[in-house]
C-alpha positions as CSV (number, residue, x, y, z in Angstrom):
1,X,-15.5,10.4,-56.4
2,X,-17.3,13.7,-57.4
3,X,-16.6,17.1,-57.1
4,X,-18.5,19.8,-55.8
5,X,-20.8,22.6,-57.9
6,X,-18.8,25.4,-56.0
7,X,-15.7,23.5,-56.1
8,X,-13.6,26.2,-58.7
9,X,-9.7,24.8,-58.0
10,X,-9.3,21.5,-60.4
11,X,-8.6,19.8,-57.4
12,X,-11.1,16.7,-56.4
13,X,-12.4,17.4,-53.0
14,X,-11.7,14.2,-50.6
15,X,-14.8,12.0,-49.5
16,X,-14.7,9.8,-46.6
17,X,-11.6,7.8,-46.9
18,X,-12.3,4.8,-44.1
19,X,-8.4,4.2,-43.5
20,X,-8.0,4.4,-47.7
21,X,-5.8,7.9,-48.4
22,X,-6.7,10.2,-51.0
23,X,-3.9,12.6,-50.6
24,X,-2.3,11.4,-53.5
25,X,-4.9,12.7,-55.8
26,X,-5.4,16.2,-53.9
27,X,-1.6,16.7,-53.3
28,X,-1.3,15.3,-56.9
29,X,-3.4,17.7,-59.1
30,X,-2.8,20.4,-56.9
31,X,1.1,20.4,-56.9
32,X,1.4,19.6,-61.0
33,X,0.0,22.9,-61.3
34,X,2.5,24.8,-59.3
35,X,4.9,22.5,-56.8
36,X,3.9,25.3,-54.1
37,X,2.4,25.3,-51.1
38,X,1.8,28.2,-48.6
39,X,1.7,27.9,-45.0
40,X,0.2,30.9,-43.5
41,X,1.7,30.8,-40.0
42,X,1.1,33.7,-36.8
43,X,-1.4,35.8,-39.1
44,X,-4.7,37.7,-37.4
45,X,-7.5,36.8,-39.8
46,X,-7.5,39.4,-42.3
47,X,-3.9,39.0,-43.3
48,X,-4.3,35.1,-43.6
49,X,-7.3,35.7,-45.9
50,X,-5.2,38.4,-47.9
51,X,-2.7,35.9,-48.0
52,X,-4.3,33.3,-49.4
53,X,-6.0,35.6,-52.0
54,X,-2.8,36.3,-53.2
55,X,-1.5,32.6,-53.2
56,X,-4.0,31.5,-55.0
57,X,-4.1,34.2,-57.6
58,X,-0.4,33.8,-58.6
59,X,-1.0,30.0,-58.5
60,X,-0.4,28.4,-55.3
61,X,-3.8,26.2,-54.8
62,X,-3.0,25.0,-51.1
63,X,-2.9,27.1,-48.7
64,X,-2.0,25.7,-44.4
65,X,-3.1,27.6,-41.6
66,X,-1.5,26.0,-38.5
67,X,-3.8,25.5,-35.6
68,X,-2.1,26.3,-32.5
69,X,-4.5,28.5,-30.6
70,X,-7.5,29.7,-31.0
71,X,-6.7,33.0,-32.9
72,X,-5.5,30.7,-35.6
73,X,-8.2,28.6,-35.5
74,X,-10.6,31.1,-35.9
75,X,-8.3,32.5,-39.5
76,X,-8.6,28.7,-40.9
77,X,-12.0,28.9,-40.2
78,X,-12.1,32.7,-42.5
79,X,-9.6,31.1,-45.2
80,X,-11.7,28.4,-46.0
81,X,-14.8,30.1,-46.6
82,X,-13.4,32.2,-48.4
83,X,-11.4,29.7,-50.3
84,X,-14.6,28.1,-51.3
85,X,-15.5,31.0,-53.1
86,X,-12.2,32.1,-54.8
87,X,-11.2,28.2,-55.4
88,X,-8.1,27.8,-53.0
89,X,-7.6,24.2,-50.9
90,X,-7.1,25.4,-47.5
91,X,-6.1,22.9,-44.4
92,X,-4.9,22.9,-41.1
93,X,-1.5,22.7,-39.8
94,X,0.4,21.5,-36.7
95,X,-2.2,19.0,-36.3
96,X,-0.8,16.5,-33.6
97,X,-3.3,15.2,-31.8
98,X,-6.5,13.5,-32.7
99,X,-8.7,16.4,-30.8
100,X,-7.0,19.1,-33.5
101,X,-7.8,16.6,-36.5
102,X,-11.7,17.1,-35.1
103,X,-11.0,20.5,-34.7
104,X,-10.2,21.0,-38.5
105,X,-12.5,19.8,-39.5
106,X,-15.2,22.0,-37.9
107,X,-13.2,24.6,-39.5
108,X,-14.0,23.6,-43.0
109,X,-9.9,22.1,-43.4
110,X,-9.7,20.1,-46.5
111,X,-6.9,18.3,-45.6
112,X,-4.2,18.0,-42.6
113,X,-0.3,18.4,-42.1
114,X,1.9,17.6,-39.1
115,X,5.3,18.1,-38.2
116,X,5.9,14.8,-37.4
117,X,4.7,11.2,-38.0
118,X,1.5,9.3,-35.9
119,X,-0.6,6.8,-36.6
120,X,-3.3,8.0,-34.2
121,X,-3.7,11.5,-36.0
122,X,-3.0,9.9,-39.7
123,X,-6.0,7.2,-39.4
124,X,-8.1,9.8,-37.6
125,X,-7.3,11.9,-40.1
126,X,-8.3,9.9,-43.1
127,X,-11.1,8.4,-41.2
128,X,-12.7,12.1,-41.4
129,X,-12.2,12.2,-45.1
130,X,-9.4,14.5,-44.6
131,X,-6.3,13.9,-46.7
132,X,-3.3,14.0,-44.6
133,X,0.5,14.9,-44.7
134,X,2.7,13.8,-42.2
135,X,6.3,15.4,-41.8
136,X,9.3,12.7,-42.0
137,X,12.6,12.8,-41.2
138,X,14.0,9.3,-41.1
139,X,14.0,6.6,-43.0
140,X,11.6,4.6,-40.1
141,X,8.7,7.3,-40.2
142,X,8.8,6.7,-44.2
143,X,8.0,3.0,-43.4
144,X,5.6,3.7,-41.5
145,X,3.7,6.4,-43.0
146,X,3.7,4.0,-46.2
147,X,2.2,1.3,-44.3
148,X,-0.9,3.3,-43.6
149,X,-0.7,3.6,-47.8
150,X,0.9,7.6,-47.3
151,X,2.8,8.8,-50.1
152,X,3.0,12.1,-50.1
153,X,5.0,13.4,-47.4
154,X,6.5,16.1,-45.3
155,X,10.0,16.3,-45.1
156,X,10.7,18.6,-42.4
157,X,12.8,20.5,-41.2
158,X,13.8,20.5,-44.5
159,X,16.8,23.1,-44.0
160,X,18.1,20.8,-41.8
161,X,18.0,17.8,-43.6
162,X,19.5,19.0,-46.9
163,X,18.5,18.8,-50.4
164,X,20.3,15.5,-50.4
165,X,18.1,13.8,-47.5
166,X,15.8,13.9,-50.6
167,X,17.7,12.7,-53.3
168,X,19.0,10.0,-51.0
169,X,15.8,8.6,-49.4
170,X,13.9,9.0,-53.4
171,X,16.7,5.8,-53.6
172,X,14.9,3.3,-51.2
173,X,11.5,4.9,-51.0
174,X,10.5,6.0,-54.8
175,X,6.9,6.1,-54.4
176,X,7.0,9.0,-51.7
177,X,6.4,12.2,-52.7
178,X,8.1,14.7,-50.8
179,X,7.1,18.1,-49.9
180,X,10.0,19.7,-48.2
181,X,9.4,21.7,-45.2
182,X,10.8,24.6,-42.9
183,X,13.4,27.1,-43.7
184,X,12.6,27.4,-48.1
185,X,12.9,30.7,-49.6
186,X,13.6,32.2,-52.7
187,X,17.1,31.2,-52.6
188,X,17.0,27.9,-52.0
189,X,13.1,26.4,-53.4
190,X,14.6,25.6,-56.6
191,X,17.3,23.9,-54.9
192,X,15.1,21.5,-53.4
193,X,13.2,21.3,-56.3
194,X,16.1,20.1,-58.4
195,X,16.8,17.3,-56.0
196,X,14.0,15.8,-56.4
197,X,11.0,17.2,-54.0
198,X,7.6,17.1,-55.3
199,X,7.0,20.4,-54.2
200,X,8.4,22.8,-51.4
201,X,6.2,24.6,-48.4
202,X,6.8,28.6,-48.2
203,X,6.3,30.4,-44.5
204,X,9.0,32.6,-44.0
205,X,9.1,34.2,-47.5
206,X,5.0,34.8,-46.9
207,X,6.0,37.0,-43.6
208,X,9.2,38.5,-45.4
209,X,7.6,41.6,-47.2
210,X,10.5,42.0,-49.5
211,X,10.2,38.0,-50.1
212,X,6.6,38.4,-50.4
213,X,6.7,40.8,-52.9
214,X,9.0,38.8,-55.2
215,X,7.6,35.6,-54.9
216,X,5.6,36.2,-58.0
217,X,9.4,35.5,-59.5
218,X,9.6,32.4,-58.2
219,X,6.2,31.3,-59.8
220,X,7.9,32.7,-63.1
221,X,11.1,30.9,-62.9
222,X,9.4,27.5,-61.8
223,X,7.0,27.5,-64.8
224,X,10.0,28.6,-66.9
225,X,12.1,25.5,-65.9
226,X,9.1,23.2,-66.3
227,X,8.8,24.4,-70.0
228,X,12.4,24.5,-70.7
229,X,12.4,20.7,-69.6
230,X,9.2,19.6,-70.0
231,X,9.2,18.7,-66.6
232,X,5.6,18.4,-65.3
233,X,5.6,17.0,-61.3
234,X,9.3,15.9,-60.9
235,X,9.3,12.5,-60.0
236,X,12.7,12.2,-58.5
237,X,14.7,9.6,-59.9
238,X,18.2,9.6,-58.9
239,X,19.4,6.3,-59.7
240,X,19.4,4.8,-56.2
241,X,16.1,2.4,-56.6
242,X,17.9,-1.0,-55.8
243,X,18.6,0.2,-52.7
């Protein structure tokens, strides 16, 4: 696998996968960097290119643009040009059907994340050389996103589930990677963190201007814990694995 002249973000682009995934390796380099990802939901275009300036320049190298409508469409389409140039990974969101995998990839997405688990969308999805990220919330849709040779995962809604859903499912399933989902702030990232999630998806704190604004603290205290421990990308263990 090569990367790309203009590629700037030490992340390895994906190439065409044909049914073999390469989100490990994306998902990989990019979250032992900074276990952050941004997801730049409900922004006009300018905002969600802002946004993503200022992800990427306090560290966060993936940014999500969810592709509900066509205004969104049309700010995944601005991020990732101008991600190219400024070295962010930008892909699409909310991608549930097969139509929005094509979609996002017309848009210049480099990779794919959906709220919930399908086979259709995951194979279509690594079939376009797009790395993909399906969101999980039992212990089934783990099965079966590892059948297809997934590992990284989206455990959504992660409020809901509990830092615990993580620490408890790491047990049975310790190659998955989780990247916990929906309802992570300030207050409780680390929290998830701790338990055992790869890395941690921020939206609300992004549209929170007094979150926004502080998130820079975050970053600080992250990288502060990882030095402190020499923790690079937590791997999880909790001491469950002959489940």
């Amino acid at each position: 696998m090569t990367t790309s002249a203009n590629n700037t973000s030490g992340v390895t682009p994906a190439g065409n996968t044909s049914g073999t995934d390469t989100s490990g390796q994306l998902f990989q380099e990019a979250f032992e960097a900074l276990p952050l990802m941004a997801i730049l939901r409900g922004f006009d275009v300018e905002r969600t290119v802002a946004v993503s300036h200022r992800a990427r320049d306090i560290g966060i190298r993936l940014v999500e643009v969810p592709v509900q409508n066509d205004t969104a469409v049309a700010a995944l389409r601005a991020a990732a040009e101008a991600g190219r140039e400024r070295g962010a990974v930008v892909g699409a969101g909310t991608v549930t059907t097969v139509e929005r995998v094509a979609l996002a990839a017309r848009a210049g997405a480099r990779f794919t994340v959906a709220p919930g688990f399908s086979r259709e969308v995951a194979e279509a999805s690594l079939a376009a050389g797009l790395p993909h990220l399906p969101g999980v919330a039992t212990a089934s849709e783990i099965q079966q996103a590892e059948a297809l040779g997934l590992t990284w995962l989206k455990a959504f809604p992660a409020t809901d589930l509990g830092p615990s859903w993580i620490t408890s499912m790491r047990g049975p399933f310790p190659e998955a990677r989780f990247v916990a989902t929906g309802g992570i702030n300030l207050a409780n990232a680390e929290e998830f963190l701790g338990a055992g999630a790869a890395a941690v998806s921020l939206g609300s704190v992004l549209a929170d201007p007094e979150q926004y604004a502080r998130l820079p603290e975050l970053v600080d205290s992250i990288r502060t814990t990882r030095t402190r421990t020499g923790d690079g990308l937590r791997t999880g263990k909790t001491g469950k694995e002959d489940r």
